[in-house]
N, C-alpha and C positions, 0 to 999 in steps of 0.2 A: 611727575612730581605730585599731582593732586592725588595720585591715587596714594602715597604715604598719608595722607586728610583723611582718605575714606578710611583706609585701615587703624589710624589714629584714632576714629570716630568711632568705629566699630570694637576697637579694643575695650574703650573705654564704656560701650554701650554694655556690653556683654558681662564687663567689670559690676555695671552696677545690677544687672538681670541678675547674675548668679551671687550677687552677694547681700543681696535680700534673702529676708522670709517671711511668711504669710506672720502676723499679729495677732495670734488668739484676742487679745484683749484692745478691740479696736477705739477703745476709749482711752488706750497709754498715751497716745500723741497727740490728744486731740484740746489738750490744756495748755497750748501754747500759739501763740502765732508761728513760731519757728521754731520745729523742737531740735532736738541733738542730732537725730539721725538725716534731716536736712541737710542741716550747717554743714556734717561731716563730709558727705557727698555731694555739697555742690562746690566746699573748696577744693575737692579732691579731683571732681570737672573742671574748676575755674585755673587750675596751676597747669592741667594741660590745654587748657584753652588758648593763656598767656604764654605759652611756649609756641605754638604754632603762631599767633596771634604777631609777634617778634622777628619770628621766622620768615612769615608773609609778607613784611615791611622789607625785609634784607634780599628778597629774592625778583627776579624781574619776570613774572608770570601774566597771561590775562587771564587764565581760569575762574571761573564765577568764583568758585567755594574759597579761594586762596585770596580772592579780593574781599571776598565775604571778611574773613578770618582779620582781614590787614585791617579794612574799614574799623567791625567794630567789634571785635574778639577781648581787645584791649579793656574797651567801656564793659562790656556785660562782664568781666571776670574781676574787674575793679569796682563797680560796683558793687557785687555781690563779698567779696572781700572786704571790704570798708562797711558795711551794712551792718555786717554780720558780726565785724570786731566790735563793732557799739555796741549792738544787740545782744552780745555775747556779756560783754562784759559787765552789763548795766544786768542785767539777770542775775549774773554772778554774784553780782555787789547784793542785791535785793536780798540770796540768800544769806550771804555771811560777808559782814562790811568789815575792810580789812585795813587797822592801824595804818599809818605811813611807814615805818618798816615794814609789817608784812605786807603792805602794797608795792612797797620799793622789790622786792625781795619775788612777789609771786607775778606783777604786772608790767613793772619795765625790766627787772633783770631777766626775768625770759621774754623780752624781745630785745633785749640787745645782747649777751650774753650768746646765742643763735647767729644774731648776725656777726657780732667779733670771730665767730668760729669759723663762719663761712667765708666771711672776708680775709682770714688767716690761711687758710687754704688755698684760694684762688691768690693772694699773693704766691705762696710758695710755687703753684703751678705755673705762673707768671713769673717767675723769677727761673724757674728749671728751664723756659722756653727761652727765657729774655729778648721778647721780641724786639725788632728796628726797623720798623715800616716806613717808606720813604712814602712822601705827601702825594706823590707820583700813582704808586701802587693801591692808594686806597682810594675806590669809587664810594661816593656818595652813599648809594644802598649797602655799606659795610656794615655802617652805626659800630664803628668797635670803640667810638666813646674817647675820649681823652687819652686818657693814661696808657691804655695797651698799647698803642701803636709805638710809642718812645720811652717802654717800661725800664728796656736793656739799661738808660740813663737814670733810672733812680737811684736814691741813694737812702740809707737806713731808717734815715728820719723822714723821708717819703714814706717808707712800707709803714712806718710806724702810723703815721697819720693814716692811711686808706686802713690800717686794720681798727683802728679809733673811731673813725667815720669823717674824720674832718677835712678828709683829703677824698677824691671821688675814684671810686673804682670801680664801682657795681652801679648796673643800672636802676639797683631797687633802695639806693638810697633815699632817696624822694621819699619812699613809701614808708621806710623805715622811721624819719622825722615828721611824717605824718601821722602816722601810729602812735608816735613816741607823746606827740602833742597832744595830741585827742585823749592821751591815758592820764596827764598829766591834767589838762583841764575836765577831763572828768571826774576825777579825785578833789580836785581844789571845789568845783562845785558840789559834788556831790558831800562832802565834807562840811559846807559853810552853807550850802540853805539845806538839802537831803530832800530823800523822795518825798518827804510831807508835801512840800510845795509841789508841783509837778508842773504847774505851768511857768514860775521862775525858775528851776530846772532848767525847763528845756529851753527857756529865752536865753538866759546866761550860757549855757553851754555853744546856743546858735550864735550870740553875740561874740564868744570866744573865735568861733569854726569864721566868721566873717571876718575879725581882725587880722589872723592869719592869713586868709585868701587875701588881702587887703595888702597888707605887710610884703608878701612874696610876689605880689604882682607887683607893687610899688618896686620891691628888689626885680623886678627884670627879669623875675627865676621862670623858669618852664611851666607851662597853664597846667600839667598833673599835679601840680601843687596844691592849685587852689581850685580847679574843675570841676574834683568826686567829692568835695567836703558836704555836699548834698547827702549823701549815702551813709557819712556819721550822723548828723542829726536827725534823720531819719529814723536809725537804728535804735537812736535811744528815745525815740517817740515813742515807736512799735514798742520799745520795754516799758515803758512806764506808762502806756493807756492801752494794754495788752487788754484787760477784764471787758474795756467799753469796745475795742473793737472784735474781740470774738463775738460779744453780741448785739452787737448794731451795724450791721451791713453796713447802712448810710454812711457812715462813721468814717469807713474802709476808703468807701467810694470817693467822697470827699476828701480826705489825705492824697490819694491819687492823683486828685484832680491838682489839688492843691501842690503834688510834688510835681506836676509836668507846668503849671504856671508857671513856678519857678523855674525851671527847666527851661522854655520857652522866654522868659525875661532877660536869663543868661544866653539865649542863642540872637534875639534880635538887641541886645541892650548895650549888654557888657560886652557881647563877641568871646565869650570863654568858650564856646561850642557851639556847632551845627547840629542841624536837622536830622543827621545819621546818627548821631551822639544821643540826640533823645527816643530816636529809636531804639538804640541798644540797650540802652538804662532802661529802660518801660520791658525789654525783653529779659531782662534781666530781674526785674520784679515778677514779670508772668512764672518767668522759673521757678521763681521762690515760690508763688502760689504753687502751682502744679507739682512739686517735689513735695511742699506739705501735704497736699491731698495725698499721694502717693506714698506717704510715712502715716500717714492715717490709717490705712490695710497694712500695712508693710514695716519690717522693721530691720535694720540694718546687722547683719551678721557679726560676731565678735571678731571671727577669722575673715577677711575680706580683703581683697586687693583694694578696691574702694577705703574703708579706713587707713590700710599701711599709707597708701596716698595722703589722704587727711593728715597723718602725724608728719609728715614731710613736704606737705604744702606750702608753708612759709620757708622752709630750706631750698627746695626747688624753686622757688620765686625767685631768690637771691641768687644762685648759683647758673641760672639758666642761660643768662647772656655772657658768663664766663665761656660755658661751653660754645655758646654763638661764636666768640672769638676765634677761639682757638680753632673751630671746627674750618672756620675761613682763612684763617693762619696756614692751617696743615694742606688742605686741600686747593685754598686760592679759591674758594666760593662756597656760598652756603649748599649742598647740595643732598644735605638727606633730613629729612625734618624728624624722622625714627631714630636716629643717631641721636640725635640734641635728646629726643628725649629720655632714650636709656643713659645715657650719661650725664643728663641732670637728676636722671631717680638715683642713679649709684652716688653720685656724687652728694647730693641731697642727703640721702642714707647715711654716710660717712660724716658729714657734719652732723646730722641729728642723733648719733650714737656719742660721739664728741662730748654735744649738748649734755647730754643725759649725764657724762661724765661729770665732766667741768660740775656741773649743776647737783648730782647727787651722790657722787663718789665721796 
């Protein structure tokens, strides 16, 4: 089995080797702390990381790389995912600030509009299957979540709710209402004081990101809830004191330090995380650096397996532990990790053409 890891790893290595090329103009990428061609390739590493990463959890291995993967495949690819939504968006905004219909319109309806489609989907596959797992037949390492195992019992106004979000079917709903919330208090802050201020900014948004964390822990909900909300405020740091930290090292250095205190305050304080957790988020940051450097000579091909990936990274998120199911459903065990992942890229694929429908037909 580790060896579908190494080939995973290699696929995706070789993905990103040939789908570069050299940068005549090695001053294009070098005006940003994160430019495009990063972002693009490291979500397009980060949705297969989160695959194996799901996989390693389900499966009963001792192999280093497969424990690596289970440990903290999870944090470095959430991480970088949640960093880079802020950082993204907080850029965005800086160029062209966008009314609250066209906010509604270009900010939350393509991220939930994406997931209605993929959750629309995985119903109906889930309905063609109709499974009925007895409480007997499902061991612990299944994770197949709530809802699958006693889908064959739902009834209309079930599917209606899991395709809505308000009812749970997918394991990336978490992620979904995290996203959803960070966009939404980005907008109300960034609306009611704006970048002028940049240090209210970023209080009021951190004060936002901790009420939450706060709130869902108070609800009893799962620590991915409130864990990575580090990784949004971050992101909209890195946007809004971009100019001071390209040129002042120190600056860099400091934030650093300053995001592993925090780190370290959540690990012996709060108990939201261990010491392999602040590992992986600090690996996770090195990535970012090292992928900028490497976008500094380099620039990311228009035709690329690495980009097709990028456009269907948020689809493959959602759709990946559909295929985890079904894949333990069919077979009685997780047993090919290259499976899950072609068939979270087709399937992936299939809702992000959906998307584009829905969205621009």
């Amino acid at each position: 089995m580790e060896l579908e890891y190494w080939t995973l790893i290699l696929i995706v290595s070789l993905s990103v080797y040939f789908g570069i090329c050299r940068n005549a103009n090695t001053n294009a990428n070098n005006n940003s702390l994160i430019n495009v061609d990063t972002s693009l390739t490291l979500k397009a590493i980060a949705c297969m990381v989160i695959i194996a990463h799901h996989f390693s959890l389900r499966v009963e291995n001792d192999d280093l790389l497969i424990k690596l993967f289970g440990m903290g495949g999870g944090t470095w690819a959430l991480s970088i995912f949640l960093l880079l939504s802020s950082y993204g968006i907080s850029q965005s905004e800086k160029i062209k600030k966008y009314e609250f219909k066209s906010y509604f319109k270009h900010r939350i309806l393509k991220l939930l509009i994406p997931f209605w489609v993929c959750i629309f989907i995985v119903v109906v596959f889930y309905a063609i299957l109709s499974p009925s797992i007895t409480e007997e037949a499902i061991i612990s390492k299944a994770r197949l979540g709530e809802a699958f195992p006693h889908f064959s019992d739902s009834t209309w106004m079930d599917y209606f709710l899991y395709i809505v979000g308000l009812k749970s079917i997918s394991a990336g709903n978490w992620f979904v209402l995290v996203i959803l919330y960070a966009y939404i208090l980005f907008y109300v802050v960034s609306t009611y004081i704006g970048y002028d201020k940049r240090r209210l900014f970023v209080l009021c948004y951190s004060m936002g990101l901790i009420a939450f964390g706060l709130l869902t822990s108070y609800l009893d909900w799962p620590a991915h809830y409130w864990r990575n909300l580090w990784a949004l405020a971050l992101g909209l740091f890195l946007s809004l004191y971009e100019n001071e930290l390209l040129k002042i090292k120190r600056l860099r250095f400091i934030l650093w330090l300053f995001t592993n205190i925090v780190l370290v305050i959540d690990w012996l304080f709060i108990h939201c995380c261990d010491y392999t957790y602040i590992v992986f988020a600090n690996l996770a940051l090195v990535s970012i650096i090292l992928f900028q450097r490497l976008f500094s000579l380099y620039s990311l091909k228009k035709r690329s397996i690495v980009l097709c990936l990028s456009l269907i990274s948020y689809q493959i998120y959602l759709v990946h532990g559909a295929i985890l199911n079904i894949q333990w459903y069919m077979f009685g065990s997780h047993n090919s990790l290259l499976l899950v992942v072609v068939f979270s890229i087709l399937l992936a694929w299939l809702c992000y053409k959906l998307k584009n429908y829905v969205l621009y037909a």
